[in-house]
N, C-alpha and C positions, 0 to 999 in steps of 0.2 A: 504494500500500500504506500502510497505514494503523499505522504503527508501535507506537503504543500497543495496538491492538488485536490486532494481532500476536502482541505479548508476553503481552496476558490471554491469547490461545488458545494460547500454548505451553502455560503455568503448568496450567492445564484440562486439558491435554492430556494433561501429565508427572505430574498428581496421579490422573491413571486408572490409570499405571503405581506411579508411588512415592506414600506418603506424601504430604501435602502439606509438611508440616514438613519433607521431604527435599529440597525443589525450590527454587532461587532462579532466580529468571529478570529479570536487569538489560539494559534497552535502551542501549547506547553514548550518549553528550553529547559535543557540538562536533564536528570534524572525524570522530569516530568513531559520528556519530547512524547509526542503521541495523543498527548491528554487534551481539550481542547475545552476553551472556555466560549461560552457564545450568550452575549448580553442581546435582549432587545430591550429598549426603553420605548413606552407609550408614552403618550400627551394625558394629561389627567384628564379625566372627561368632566366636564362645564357641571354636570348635575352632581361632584361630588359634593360629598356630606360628611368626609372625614374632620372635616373642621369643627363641624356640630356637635359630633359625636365625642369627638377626642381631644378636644381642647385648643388652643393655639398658643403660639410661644413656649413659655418656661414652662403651662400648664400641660404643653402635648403630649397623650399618650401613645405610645408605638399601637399600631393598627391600623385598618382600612373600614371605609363603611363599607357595605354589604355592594353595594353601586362599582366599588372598585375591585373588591374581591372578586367580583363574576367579571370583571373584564380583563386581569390578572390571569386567571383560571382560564379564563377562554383564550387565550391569545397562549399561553404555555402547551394547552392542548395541540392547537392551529398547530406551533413550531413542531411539538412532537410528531405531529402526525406528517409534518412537511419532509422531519428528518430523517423517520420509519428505517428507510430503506438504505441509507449513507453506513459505510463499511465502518468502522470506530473499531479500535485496539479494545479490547477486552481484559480482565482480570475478574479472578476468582474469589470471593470472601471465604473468612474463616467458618460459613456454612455451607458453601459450598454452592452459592449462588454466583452465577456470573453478571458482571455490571459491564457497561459499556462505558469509555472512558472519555465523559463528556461530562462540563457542566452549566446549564444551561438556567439561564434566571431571565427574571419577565420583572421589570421594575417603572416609574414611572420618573420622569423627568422632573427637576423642579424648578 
């Protein structure tokens, strides 16, 4: 597998689903060559409510309203389901599950 090449056919991949301006896709260096990290940042959506809910400034508590949490969750899904079929370096846990060696977050821009 061809790591560099990997990564452009995530990025390609993710930008048929988000934005391109939304996708970062960084391949792991040194001991972590293989591993791959892929951010997408969303725009907050107009109706959120996390502000109501959770306080602002000093008072804010870590969380999402339920408004963001479903657009969070859905947009992770979208990526997984984009990246289903992309080849990823693999490793075995001490149960003996295999994980694919990607780490993929869905966050929002501020």
């Amino acid at each position: 597998m061809d790591i560099k090449q990997r990564n452009k056919n995530l990025k390609k991949t993710l930008t048929k689903v988000f934005n391109k301006n939304q996708v970062s896709v960084r391949g792991g260096t040194g001991t972590a060559t293989g591993w791959v990290d892929i951010d997408i940042t969303l725009s907050e959506p107009i109706n959120c409510q996390c502000d109501k809910m959770f306080g602002t400034g000093m008072d804010r508590q870590p969380g999402y309203c339920p408004i963001c949490k479903d657009l969070l969750n859905k947009a992770r899904e979208r990526a997984d389901n984009a990246i289903k079929d992309i080849e990823f370096y693999t490793h075995t846990d001490d149960c003996n599950a295999e994980h694919k060696e990607y780490v993929l977050q869905v966050s929002f821009n501020n």
